[in-house]
Backbone as CSV, one residue per row, in Angstrom:
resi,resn,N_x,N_y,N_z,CA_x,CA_y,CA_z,C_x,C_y,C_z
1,UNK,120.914,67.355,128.384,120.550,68.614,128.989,121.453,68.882,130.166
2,UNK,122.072,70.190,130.508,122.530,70.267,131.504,123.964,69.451,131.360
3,UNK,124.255,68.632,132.252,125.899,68.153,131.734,125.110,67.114,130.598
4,UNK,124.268,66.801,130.238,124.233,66.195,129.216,123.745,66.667,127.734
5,UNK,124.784,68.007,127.562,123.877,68.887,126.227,125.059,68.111,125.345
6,UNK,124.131,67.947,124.296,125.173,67.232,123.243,125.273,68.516,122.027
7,UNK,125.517,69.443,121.956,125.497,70.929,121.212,124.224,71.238,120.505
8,UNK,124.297,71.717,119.443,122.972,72.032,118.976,122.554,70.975,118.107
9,UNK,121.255,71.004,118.233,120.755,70.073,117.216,118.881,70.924,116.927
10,UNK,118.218,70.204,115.495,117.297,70.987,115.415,116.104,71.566,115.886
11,UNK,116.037,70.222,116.667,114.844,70.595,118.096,115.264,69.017,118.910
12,UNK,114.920,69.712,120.420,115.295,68.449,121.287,113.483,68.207,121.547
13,UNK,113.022,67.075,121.489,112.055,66.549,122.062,112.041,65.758,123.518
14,UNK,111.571,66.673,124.087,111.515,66.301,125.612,110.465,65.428,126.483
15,UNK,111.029,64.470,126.690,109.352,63.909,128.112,109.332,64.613,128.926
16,UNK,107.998,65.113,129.248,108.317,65.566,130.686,107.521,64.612,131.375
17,UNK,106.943,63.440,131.546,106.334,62.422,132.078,107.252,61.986,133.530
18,UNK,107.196,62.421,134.610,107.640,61.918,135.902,109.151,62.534,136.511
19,UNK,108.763,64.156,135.654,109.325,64.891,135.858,108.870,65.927,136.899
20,UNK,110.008,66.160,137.814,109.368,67.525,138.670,108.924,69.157,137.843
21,UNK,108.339,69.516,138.496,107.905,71.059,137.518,108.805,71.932,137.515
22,UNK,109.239,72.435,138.750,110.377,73.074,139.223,111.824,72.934,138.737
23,UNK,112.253,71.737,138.372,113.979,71.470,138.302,113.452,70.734,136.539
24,UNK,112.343,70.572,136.213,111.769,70.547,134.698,112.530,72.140,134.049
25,UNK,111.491,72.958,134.499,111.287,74.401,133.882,113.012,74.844,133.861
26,UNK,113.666,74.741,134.939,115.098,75.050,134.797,115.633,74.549,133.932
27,UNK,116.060,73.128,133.760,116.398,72.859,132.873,116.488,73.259,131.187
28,UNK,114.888,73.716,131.706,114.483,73.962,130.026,114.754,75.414,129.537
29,UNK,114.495,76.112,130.747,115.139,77.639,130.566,116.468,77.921,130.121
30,UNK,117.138,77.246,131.261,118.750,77.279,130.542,119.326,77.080,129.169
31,UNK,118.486,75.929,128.434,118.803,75.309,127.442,118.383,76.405,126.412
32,UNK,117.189,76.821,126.476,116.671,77.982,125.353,117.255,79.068,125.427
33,UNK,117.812,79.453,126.914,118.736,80.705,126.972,119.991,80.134,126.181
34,UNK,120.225,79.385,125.966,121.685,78.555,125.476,121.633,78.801,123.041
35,UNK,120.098,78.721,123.418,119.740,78.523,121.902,119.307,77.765,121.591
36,UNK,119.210,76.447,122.284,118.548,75.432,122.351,117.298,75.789,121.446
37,UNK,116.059,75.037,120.341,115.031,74.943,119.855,114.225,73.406,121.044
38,UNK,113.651,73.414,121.598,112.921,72.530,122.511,111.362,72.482,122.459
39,UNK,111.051,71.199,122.714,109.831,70.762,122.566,109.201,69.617,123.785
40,UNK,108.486,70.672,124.710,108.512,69.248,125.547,106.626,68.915,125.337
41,UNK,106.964,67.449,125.619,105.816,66.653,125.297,105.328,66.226,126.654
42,UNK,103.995,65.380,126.974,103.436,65.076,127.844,103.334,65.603,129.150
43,UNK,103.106,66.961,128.848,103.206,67.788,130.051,102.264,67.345,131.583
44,UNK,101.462,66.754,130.947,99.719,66.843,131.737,100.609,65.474,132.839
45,UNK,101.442,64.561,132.717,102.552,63.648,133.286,103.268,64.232,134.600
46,UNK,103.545,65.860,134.669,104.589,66.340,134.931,103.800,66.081,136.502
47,UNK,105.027,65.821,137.656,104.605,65.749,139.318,105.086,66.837,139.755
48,UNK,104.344,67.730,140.897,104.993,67.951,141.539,104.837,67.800,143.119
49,UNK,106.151,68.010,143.982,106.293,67.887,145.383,105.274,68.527,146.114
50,UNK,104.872,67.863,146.930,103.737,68.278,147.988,102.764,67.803,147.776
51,UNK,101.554,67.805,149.074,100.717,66.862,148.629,99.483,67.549,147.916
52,UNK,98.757,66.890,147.475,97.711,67.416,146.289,96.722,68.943,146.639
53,UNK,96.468,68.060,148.158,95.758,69.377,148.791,96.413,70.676,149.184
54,UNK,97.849,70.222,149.282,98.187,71.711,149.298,98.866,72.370,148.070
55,UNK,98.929,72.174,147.004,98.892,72.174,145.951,97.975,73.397,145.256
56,UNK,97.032,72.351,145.882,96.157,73.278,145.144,95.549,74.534,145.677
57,UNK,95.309,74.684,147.362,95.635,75.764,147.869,96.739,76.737,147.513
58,UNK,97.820,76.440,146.954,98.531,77.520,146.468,98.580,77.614,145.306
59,UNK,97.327,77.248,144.509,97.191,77.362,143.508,95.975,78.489,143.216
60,UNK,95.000,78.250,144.488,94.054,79.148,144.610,94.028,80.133,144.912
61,UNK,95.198,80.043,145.861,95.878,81.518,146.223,96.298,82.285,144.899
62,UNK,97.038,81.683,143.885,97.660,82.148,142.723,96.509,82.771,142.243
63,UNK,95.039,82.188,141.770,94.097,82.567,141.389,93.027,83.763,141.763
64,UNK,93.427,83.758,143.520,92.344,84.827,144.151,93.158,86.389,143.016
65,UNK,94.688,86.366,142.726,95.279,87.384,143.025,94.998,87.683,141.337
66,UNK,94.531,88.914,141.107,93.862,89.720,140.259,93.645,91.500,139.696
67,UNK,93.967,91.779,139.082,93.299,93.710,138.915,92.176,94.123,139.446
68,UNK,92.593,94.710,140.305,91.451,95.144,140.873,90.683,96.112,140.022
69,UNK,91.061,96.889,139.647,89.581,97.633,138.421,89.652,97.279,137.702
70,UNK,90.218,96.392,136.799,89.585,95.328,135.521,90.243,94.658,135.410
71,UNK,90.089,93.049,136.099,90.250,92.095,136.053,90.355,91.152,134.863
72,UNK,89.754,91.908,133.572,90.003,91.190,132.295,91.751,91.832,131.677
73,UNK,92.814,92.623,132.499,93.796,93.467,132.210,94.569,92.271,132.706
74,UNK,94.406,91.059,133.576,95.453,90.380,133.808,95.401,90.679,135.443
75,UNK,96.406,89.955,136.066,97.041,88.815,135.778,96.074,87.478,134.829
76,UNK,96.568,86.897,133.816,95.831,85.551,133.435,96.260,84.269,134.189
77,UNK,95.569,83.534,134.792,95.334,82.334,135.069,95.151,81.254,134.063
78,UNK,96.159,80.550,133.743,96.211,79.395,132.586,95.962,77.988,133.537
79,UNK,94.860,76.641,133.370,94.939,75.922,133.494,95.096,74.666,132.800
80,UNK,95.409,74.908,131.609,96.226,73.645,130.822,97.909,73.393,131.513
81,UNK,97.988,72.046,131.579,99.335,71.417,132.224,100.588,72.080,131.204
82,UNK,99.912,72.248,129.916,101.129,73.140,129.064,101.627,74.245,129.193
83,UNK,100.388,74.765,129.713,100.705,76.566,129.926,100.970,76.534,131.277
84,UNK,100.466,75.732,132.329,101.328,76.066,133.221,102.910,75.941,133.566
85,UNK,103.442,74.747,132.859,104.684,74.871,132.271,105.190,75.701,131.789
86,UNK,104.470,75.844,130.937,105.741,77.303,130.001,105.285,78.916,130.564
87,UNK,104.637,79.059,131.792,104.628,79.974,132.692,105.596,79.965,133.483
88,UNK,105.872,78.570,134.068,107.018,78.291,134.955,108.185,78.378,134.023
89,UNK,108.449,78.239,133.147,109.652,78.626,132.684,109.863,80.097,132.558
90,UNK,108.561,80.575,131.752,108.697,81.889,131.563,108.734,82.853,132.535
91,UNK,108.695,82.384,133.491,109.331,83.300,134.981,110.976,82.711,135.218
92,UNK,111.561,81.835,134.323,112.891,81.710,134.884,113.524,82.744,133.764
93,UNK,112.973,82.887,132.660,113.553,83.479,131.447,113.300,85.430,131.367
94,UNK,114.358,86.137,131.437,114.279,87.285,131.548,113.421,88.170,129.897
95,UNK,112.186,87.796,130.045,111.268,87.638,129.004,111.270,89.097,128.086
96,UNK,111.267,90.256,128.930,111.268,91.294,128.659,112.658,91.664,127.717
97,UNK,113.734,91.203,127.687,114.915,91.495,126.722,114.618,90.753,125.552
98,UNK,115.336,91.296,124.281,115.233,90.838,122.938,115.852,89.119,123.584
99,UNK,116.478,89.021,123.806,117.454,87.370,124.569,116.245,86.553,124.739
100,UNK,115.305,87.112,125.832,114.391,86.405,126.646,113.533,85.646,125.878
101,UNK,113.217,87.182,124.899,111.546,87.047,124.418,112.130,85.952,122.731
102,UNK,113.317,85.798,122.860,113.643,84.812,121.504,113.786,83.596,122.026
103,UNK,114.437,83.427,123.129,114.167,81.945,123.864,112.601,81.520,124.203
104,UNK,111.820,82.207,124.707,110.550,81.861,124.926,110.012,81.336,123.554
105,UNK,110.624,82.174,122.539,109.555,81.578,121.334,110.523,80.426,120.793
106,UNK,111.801,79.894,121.099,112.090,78.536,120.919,111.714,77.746,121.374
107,UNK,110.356,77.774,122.398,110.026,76.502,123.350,108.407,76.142,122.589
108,UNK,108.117,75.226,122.433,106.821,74.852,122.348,106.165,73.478,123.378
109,UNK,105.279,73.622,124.264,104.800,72.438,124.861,102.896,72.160,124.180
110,UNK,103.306,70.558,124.892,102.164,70.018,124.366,101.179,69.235,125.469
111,UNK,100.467,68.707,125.673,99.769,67.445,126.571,99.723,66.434,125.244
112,UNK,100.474,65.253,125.930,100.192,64.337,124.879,101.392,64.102,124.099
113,UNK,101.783,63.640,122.935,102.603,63.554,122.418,101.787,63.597,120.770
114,UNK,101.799,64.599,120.606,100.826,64.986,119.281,102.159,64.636,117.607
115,UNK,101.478,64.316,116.766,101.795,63.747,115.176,103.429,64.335,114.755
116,UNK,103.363,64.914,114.790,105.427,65.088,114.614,106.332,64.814,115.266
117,UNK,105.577,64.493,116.500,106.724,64.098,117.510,106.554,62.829,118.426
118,UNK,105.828,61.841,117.356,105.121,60.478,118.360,106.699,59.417,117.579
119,UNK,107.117,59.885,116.521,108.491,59.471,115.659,109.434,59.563,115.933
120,UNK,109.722,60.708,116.863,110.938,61.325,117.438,111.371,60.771,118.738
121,UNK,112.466,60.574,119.076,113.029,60.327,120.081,113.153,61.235,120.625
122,UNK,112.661,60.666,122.714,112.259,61.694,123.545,113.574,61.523,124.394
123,UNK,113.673,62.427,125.153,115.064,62.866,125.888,114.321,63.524,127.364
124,UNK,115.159,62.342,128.171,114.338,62.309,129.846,115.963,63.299,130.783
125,UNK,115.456,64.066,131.684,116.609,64.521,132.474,116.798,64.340,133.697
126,UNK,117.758,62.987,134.246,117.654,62.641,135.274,118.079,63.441,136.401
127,UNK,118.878,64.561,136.494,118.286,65.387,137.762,117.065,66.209,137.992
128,UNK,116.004,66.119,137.022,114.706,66.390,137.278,113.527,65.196,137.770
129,UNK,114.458,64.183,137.578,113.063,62.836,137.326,112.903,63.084,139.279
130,UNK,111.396,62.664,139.114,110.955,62.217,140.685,111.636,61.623,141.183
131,UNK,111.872,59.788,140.749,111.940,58.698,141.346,113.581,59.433,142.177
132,UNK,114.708,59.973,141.529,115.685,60.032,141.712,115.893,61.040,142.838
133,UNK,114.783,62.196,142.797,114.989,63.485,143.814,113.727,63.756,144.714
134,UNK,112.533,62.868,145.053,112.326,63.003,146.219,112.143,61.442,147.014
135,UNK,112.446,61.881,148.223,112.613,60.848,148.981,110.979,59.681,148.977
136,UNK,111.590,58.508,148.878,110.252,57.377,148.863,109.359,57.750,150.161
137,UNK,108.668,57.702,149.949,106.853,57.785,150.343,106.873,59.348,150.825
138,UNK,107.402,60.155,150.193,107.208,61.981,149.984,105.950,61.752,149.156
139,UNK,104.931,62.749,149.418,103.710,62.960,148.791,104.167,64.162,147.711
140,UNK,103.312,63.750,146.727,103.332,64.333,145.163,102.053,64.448,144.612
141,UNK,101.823,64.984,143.650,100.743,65.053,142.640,100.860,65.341,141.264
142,UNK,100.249,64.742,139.963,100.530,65.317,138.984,99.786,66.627,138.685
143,UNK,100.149,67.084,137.670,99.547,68.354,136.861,98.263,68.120,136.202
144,UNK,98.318,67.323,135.849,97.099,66.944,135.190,95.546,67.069,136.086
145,UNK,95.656,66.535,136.960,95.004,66.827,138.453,94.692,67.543,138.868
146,UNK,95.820,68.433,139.182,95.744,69.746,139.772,94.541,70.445,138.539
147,UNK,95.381,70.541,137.155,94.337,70.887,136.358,93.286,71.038,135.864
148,UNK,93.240,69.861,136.107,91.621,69.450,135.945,90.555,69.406,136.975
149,UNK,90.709,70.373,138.507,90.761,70.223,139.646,90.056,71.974,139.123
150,UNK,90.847,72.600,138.861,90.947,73.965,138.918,90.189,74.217,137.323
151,UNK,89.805,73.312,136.467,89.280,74.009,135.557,89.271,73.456,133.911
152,UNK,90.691,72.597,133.799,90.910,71.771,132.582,89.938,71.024,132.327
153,UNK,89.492,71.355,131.061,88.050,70.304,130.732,88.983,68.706,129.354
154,UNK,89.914,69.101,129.605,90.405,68.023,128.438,91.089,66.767,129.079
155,UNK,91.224,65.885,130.603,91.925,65.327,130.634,91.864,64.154,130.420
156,UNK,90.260,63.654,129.975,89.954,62.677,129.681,90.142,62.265,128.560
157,UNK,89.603,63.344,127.382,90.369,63.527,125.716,91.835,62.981,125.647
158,UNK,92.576,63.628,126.249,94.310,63.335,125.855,94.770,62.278,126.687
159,UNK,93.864,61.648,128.085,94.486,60.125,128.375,93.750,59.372,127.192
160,UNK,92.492,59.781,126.547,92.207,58.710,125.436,93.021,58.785,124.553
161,UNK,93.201,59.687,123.843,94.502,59.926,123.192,95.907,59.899,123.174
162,UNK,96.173,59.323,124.476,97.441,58.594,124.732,97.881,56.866,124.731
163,UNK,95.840,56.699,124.858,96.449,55.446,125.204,96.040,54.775,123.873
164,UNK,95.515,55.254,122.471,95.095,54.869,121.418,97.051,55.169,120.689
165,UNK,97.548,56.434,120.912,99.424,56.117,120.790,99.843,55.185,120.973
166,UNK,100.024,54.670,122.401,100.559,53.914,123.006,100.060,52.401,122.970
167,UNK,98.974,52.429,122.009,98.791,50.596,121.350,99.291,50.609,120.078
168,UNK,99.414,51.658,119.515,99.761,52.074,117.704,101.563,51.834,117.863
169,UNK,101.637,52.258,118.741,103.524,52.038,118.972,103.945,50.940,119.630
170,UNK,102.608,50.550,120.206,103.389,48.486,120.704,103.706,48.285,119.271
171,UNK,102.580,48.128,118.345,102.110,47.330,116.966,103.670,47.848,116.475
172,UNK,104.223,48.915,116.290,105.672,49.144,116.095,106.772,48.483,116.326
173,UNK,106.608,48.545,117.846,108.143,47.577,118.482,107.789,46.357,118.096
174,UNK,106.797,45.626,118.507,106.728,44.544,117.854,107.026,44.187,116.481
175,UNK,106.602,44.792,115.376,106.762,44.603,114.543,108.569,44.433,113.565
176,UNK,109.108,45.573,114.701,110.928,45.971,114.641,111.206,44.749,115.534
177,UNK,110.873,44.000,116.549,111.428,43.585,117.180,111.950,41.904,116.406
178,UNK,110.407,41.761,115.157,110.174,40.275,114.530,111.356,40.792,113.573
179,UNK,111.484,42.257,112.898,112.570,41.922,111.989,113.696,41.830,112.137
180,UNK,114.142,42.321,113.890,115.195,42.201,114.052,116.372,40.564,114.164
């Protein structure tokens, strides 16, 4: 991604697990403006900068703000870690042009790493990762949190469902590792 695009290929499967949200969504914008087909996985993973509590104050702020004579007209408030992702992108992507609105529909996100893509090799972007771009003991929070803070009723479902993956794919390596 970024200096590391290797040209097109049929879909890139993305971690976003300990990724920032902000220099995430760029990344991913660019790439779909590019033509890129992308898929990022484990969104509910994704950190971002600042600390939790204020976070989410400007998150509530995001929320007070509304139609005033009919409030069912929008703005919508999404609290899944997916949709708030692909909100944040979809404010980097000029959505309204035929360009925009065809990149937006090359992106699909998920929480979790759901059945077509638990096979696939995931692709991490190290000028987005945390560890690399904010300074040690900077306060952070994940998405998942925030989410489930503000309204997500699933985060207990998809850590169970991550971590029933993530014994099914030891039983894997292990198993590649005896034939190797």
């Amino acid at each position: 991604f970024g200096h590391y695009s290797r040209g097109f290929e049929k879909q890139v499967v993305v971690d976003c697990r300990g990724h920032l949200l902000g220099r995430r969504a760029a990344t991913l914008a660019k790439e779909l403006l590019n033509g890129e087909r992308v898929v990022a996985v484990r969104c509910e993973d994704i950190n971002i900068s600042g600390s939790f509590f204020r976070n989410k104050l400007k998150y509530h702020d995001f929320l007070r703000k509304r139609m005033n004579t009919n409030p069912k007209r929008g703005p919508f408030h999404f609290c899944a870690p997916s949709r708030i992702l692909w909100c944040t992108i979809r404010g980097m992507i000029p959505r309204k042009t035929k360009r925009g609105a065809a990149a937006l529909e090359r992106l699909k996100v998920f929480e979790g790493v759901p059945h077509p893509y638990d096979k696939v090799k995931r692709v991490v972007v190290p000028q987005a990762l945390r560890v690399l771009r904010l300074k040690p003991g900077r306060k952070y929070c994940t998405l998942s949190r925030l989410s489930h803070e503000i309204g997500w009723r699933h985060k207990d479902l998809v850590a169970r469902l991550e971590a029933k993956r993530k014994t099914k794919s030891e039983g894997f390596d292990i198993r590649k590792k005896e034939v190797a």
